[in-house]
C-alpha positions in Angstrom: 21.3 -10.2 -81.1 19.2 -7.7 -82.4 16.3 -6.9 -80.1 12.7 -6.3 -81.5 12.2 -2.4 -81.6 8.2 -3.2 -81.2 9.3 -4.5 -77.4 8.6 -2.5 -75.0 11.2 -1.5 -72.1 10.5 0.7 -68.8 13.8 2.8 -67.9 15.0 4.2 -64.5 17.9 6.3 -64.1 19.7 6.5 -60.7 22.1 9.2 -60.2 24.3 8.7 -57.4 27.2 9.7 -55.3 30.1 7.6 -57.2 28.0 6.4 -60.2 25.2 6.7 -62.6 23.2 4.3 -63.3 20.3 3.1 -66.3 18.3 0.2 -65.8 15.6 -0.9 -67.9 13.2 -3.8 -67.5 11.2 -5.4 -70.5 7.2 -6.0 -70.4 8.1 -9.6 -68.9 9.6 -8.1 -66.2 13.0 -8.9 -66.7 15.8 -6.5 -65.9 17.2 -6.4 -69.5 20.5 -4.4 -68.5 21.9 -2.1 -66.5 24.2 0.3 -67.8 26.8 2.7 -65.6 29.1 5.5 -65.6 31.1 7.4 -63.0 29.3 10.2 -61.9 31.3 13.3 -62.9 32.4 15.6 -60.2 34.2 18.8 -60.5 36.2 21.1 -58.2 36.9 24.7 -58.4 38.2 26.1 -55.5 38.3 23.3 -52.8 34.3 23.1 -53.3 32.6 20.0 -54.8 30.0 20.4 -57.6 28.2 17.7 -59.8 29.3 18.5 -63.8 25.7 18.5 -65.1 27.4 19.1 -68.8 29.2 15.5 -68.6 26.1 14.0 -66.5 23.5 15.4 -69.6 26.1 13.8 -71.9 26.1 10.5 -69.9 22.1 10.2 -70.1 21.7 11.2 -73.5 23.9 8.2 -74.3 21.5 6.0 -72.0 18.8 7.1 -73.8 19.8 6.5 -77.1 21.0 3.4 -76.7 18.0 2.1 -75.3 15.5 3.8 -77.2 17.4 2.5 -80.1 16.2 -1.2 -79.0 13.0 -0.9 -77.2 10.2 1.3 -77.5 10.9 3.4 -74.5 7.0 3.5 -72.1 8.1 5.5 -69.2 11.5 7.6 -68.2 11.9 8.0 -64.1 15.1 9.6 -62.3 16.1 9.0 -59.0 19.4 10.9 -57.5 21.3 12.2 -54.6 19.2 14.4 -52.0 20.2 17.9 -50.7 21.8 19.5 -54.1 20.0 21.5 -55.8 19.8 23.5 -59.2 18.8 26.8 -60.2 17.6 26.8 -63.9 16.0 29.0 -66.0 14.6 29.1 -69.9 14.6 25.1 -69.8 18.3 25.2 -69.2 20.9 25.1 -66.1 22.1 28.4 -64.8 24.7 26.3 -62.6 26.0 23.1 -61.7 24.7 22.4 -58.1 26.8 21.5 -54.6 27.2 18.1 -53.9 24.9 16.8 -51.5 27.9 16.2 -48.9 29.8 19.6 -49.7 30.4 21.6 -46.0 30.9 25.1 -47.8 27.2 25.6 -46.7 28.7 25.2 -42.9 28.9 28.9 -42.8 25.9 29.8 -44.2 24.0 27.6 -41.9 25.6 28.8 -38.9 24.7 32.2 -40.1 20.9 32.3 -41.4 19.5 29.0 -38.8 19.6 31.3 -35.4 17.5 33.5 -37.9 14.8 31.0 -38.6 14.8 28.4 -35.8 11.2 28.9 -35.3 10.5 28.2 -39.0 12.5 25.2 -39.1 11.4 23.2 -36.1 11.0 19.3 -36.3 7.8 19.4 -35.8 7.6 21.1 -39.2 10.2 19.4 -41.3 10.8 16.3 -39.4 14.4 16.9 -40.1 17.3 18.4 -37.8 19.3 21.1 -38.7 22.5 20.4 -40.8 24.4 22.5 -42.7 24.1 20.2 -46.2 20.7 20.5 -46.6 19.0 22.1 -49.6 18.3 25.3 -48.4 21.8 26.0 -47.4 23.5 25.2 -50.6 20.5 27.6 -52.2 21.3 30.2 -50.4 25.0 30.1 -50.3 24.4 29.7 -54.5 22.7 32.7 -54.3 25.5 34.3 -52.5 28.9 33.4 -54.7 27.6 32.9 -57.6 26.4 35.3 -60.3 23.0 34.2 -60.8 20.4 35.7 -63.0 16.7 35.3 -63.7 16.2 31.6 -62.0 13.0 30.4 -62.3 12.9 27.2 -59.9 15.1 25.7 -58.1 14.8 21.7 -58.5 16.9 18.7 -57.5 18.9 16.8 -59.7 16.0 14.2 -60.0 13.4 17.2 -61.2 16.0 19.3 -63.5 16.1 16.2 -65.9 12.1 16.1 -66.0 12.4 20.0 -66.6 15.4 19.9 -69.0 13.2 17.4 -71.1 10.0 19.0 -70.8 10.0 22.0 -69.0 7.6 21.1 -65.5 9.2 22.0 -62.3 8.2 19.5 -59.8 9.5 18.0 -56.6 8.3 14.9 -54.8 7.9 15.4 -51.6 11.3 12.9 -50.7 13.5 15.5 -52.3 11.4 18.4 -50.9 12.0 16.8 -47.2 15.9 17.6 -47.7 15.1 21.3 -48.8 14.6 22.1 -44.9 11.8 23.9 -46.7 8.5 21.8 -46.7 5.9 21.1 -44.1 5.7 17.7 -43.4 2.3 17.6 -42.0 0.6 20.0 -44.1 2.2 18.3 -47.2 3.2 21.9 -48.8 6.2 24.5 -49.1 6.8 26.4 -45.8 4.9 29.2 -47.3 6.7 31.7 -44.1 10.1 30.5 -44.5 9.7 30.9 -48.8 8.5 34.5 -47.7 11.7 35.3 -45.2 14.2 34.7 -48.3 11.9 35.3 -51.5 11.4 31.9 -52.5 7.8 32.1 -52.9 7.4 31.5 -56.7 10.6 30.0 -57.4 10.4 26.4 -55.8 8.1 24.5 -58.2 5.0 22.0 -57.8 4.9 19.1 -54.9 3.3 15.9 -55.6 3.8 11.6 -54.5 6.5 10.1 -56.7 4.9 8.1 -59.6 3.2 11.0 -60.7 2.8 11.0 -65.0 4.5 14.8 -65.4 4.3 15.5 -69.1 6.1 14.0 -72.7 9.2 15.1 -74.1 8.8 16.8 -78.2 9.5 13.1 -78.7 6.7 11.2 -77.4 8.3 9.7 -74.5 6.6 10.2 -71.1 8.1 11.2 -67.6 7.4 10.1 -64.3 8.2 11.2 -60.8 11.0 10.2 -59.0 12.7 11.2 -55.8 15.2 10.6 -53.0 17.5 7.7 -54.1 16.8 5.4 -50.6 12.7 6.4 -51.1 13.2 5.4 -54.9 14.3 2.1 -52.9 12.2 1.6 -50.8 8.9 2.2 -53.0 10.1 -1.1 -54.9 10.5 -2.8 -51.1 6.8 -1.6 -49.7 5.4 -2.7 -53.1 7.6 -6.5 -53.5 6.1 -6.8 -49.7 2.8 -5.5 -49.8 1.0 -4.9 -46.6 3.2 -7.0 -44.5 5.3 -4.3 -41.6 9.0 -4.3 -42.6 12.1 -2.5 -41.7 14.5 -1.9 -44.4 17.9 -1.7 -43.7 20.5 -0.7 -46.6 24.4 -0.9 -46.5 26.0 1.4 -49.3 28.3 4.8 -48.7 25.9 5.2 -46.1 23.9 3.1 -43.8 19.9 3.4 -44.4 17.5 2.2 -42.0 13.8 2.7 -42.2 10.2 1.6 -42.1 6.4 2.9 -43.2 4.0 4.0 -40.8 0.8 5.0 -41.2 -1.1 8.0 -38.8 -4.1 7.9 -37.0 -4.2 10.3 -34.4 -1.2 12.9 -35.1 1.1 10.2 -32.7 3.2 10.9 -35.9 3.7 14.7 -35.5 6.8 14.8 -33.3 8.2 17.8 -31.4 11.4 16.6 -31.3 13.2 13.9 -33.3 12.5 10.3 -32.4 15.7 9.1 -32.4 18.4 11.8 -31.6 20.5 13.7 -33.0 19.1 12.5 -36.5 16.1 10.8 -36.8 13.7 11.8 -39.8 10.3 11.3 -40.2 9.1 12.2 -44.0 6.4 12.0 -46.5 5.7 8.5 -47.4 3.5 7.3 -50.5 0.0 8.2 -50.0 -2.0 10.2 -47.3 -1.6 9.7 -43.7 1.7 7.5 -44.5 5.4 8.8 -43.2 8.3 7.0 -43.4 10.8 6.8 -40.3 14.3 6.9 -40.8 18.1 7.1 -39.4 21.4 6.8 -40.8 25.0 5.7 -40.2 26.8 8.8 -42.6 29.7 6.8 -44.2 28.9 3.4 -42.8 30.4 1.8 -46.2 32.9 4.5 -47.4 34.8 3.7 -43.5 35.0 -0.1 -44.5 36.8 1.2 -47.6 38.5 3.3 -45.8 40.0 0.8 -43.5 40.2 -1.7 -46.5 42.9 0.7 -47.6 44.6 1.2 -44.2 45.3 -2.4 -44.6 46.7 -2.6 -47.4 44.9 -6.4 -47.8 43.7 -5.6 -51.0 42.1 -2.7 -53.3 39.5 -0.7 -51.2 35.6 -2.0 -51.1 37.1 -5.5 -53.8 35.1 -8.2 -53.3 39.1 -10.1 -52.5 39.4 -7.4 -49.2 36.2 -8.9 -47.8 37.0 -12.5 -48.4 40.7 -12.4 -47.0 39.6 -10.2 -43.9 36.9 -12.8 -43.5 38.5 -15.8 -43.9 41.1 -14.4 -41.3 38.2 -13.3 -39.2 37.3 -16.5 -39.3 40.2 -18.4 -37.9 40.6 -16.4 -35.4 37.4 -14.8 -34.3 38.6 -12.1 -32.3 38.1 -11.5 -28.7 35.9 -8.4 -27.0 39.2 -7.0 -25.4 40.5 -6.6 -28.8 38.0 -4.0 -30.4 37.7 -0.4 -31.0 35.5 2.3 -31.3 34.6 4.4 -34.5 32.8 8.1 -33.9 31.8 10.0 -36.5 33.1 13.6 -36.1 36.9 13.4 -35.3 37.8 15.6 -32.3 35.5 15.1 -29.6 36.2 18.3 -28.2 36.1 20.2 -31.4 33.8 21.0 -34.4 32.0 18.0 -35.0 32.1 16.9 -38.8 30.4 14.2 -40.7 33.1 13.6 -43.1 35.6 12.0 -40.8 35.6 9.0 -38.3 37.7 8.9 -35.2 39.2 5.3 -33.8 39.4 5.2 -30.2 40.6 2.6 -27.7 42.6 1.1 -30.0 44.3 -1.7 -28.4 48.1 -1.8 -28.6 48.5 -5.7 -30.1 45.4 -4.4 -32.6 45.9 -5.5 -36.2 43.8 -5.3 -39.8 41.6 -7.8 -38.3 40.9 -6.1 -35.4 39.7 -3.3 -37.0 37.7 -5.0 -39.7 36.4 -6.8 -36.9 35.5 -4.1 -35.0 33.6 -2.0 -37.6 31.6 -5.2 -38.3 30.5 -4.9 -34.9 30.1 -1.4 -34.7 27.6 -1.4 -38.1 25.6 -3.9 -36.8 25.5 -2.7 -33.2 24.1 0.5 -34.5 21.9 -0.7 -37.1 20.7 -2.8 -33.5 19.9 0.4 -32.0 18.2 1.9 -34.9 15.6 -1.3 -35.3 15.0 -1.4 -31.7 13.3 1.8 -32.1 11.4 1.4 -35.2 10.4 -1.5 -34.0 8.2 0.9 -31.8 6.1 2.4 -34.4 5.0 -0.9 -35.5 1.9 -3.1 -34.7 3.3 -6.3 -35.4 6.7 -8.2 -35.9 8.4 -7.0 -38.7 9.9 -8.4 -41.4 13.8 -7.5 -41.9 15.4 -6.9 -45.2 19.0 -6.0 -46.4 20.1 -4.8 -49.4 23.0 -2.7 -51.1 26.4 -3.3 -52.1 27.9 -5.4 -48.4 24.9 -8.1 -49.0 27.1 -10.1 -50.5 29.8 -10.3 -47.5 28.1 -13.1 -45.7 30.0 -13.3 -42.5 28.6 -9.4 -42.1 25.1 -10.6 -42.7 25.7 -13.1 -40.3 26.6 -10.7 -37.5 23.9 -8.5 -38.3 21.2 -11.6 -38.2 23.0 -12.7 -34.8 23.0 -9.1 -33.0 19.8 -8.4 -34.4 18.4 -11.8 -33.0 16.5 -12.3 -36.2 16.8 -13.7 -39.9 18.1 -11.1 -42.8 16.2 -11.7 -45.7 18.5 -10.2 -48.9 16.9 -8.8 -51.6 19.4 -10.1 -54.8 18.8 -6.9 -56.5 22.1 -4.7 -56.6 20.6 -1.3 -58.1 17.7 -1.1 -55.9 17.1 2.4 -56.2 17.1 2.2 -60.0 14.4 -0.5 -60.3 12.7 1.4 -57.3 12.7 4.5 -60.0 11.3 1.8 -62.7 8.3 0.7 -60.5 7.5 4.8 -60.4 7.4 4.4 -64.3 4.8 1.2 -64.0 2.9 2.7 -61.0 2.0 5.6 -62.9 1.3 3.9 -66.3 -0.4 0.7 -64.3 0.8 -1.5 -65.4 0.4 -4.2 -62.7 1.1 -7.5 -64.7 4.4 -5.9 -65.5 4.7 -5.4 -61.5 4.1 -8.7 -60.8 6.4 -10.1 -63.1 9.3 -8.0 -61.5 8.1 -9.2 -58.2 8.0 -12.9 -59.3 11.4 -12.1 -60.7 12.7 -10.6 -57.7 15.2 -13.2 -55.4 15.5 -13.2 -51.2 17.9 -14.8 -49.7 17.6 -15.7 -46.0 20.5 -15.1 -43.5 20.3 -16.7 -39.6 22.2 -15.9 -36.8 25.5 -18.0 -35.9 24.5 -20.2 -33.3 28.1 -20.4 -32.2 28.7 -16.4 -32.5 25.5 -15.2 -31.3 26.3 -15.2 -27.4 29.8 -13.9 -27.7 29.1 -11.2 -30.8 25.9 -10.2 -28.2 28.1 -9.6 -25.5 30.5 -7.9 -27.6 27.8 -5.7 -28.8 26.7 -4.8 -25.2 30.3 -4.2 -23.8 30.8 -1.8 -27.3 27.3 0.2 -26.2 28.4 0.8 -22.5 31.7 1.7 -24.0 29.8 4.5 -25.8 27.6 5.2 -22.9 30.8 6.1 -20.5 32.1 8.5 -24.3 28.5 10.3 -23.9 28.9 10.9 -19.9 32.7 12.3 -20.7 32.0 14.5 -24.1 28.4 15.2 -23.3 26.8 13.5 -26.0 24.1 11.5 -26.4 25.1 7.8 -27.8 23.8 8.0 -31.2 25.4 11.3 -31.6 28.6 9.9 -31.6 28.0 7.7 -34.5 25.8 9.3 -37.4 26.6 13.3 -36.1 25.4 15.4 -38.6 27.5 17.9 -40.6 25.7 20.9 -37.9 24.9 20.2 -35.1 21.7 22.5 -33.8 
């Protein structure tokens, strides 16, 4: 059925590690569709780039399907963090590093010793690791043959600037450049000086910003981060009420808000070791606080093809491992341990995972079992300290793709001790790239409709499991605490390493 080209639509686009994503909501705030391609990705050379000539072809078809329909408001892209493009005369001069490419580990092992000083947490509120932006701009700089760049921007920025030729960052991207000052809410003016950055890195501003209109008419807002993009939908669906938000997709994402009143925000070291990241949040005073599992989905695919039960990450893997899980619920003495990193004793890496103490009668359940418990034991350690920084009880909400494996909800809800409420929203940075769209046009009855229109779902813990997946979770920690007495690392090192360790 035709749709009325009077109507109105609002249109995020989330560009992400395995797909790309449009979603577009009408002015009753209903999610009319949600349109997705692969994400393409090319190699040359054993190194990983995003094909921006297939990914401009990919939007241009978004757009001209919708705008075909609807009469486009607002345009707002989310995407990736850490990869960044050089462009020049409105136009790419290259296609950027993926966010997760380790070519950058020499670079960063070469240039940090060099500016330690400049980089400390208390600046950037982020460790040092070898895929952040910086790195991949400087190793750009270095093999390929670049000419008069202008800016350099992140993938979210370049489509503003393609379309209408501002170079801006929000400040979510800017916290994965390793370049910005947190606390000051500007470039790191001395560390732009050290490598000649200093005009070449664009405006800063709060997502949700109005930039400019394309030749066409149609206006451009602000996006970001992908998991900010995400969570500026969750801090506006719950208002003022203190939440953690914890999201399970290739990665695991666990974060809340926090407002400053007395600089207890400006941290000299990272709250939560080895990777714990405090950024710019949505308005003045406000950080968010943040950790991650790297890979937390990606290993159950990974073991979902060890098994052999079905196709990696199908909806049929989870429910045969479950219903397995089920019958037999499987006891403490039969788990294992995951580390992110491989080889203790060597280079640590964040692309890999190492399974120790595998017992000898282990089987596909075992390990399915096992990473259950491993997520939500670590997703237990992560709350308990956010849970610090917070005045009252929390709220807890779930999202991403694993919401709709219950028994894994139901772990998390029993180790956590607390309800999960689910947000039924599957593209949650997308629509959180949409609300940047209505934020900055204000268009609040629109808002509220998409809130209305927004389902939770409550999970509570198993009050058969809870005792026994508890104690499993406590035997699993000590496990890790007699790992960090033998490899010298700290617990939570083990699990989300990142790709350089400082």
């Amino acid at each position: 059925m035709a749709k009325n080209k009077q109507s109105k639509c609002y249109l995020g686009i989330d560009i992400g590690t395995t797909n790309t994503k449009a979603l577009y909501v009408t002015e009753q705030g209903v999610v009319a569709e949600v349109l997705k391609e692969y994400t393409p990705v090319r190699d040359k050379h054993g190194v990983c780039y995003l094909d921006l000539r297939k990914l401009e072809n990919i939007i241009n078809r978004f757009l001209l399907k919708i705008s075909s329909q609807y009469r486009l408001e607002g345009v707002c892209f989310t995407s990736i963090g850490e990869s960044i493009i050089p462009v020049g005369g409105g136009k790419a001069l290259a296609d950027p590093l993926l966010w997760y490419e380790q070519a950058t580990d020499g670079t960063a092992q070469s240039v940090y010793p060099r500016i330690r000083e400049l980089v400390d947490y208390s600046v950037t509120g982020v460790g040092n690791d070898s895929t952040l932006g910086l790195y991949k701009l400087l190793w750009m700089k270095e093999h390929l043959d670049l000419e008069d760049v202008e800016f350099w921007l992140p993938i979210s920025s370049y489509f503003i600037y393609r379309n209408t030729g501002v170079a801006v960052w929000d400040y979510s991207q800017a916290g994965r450049s390793y370049a910005v000052d947190i606390h000051g809410r500007c470039w790191n003016e001395r560390l732009l000086d050290r490598f000649d950055l200093q005009d070449c890195m664009g405006e800063l501003s709060y997502m949700g910003r109005e930039v400019a209109e394309d030749d066409n008419g149609v206006r451009y807002f602000l996006g970001g981060h992908d998991h900010i993009c995400g969570l500026n939908y969750v801090r506006e669906l719950f208002g003022r009420r203190p939440f953690i938000y914890d999201s399970l997709g290739s990665s695991a994402f666990t974060v809340t808000l926090a407002e400053e009143k007395d600089r207890e925000l400006h941290f000299r070291e990272s709250f939560m070791k080895p990777n714990g990241i405090i950024g710019i949040g949505f308005r003045e005073k406000q950080y968010y606080l943040q950790n991650s599992i790297r890979y937390a989905g990606k290993l159950l695919q990974a073991l979902a093809g060890l098994t052999g039960v079905a196709r990696a990450g199908t909806p049929g893997f989870y429910d045969e491992m479950n219903r397995r899980i089920g019958e037999r619920v499987p006891a403490a003495e039969r788990n294992c341990l995951f580390v992110v990193g491989g080889d203790l004793n060597a280079d640590l890496r964040s692309n890999t995972y190492s399974l120790l103490n595998i017992p000898l009668q282990a089987d596909a359940v075992d390990l399915v079992h096992s990473a259950y418990l491993y997520l939500c034991t670590m997703t237990r350690l992560i709350v308990g300290r956010l849970r610090e920084f917070i005045r009252e009880d929390p709220v807890f909400f779930t999202g991403g793709a694993t919401v709709s494996n219950k028994m894994l909800m139901e772990y998390k809800a029993s180790i956590l001790g607390r309800p999960v409420n689910m947000l039924d929203i599957e593209e949650l940075s997308a629509l959180g790239t949409v609300f940047c769209v209505l934020q900055g046009l204000d268009e609040h009855e629109v808002i509220e409709k998409v809130s209305t229109n927004t389902g939770t779902k409550t999970v509570y813990p198993n009050a058969k499991l809870r005792a026994s997946l508890l104690e499993m979770s406590d035997a699993m920690l000590e496990q890790y605490r007699i790992l960090k007495g033998q490899a010298g690392l700290d617990v939570l090192q083990l699990i989300t390493s990142p790709g350089f360790a400082s």
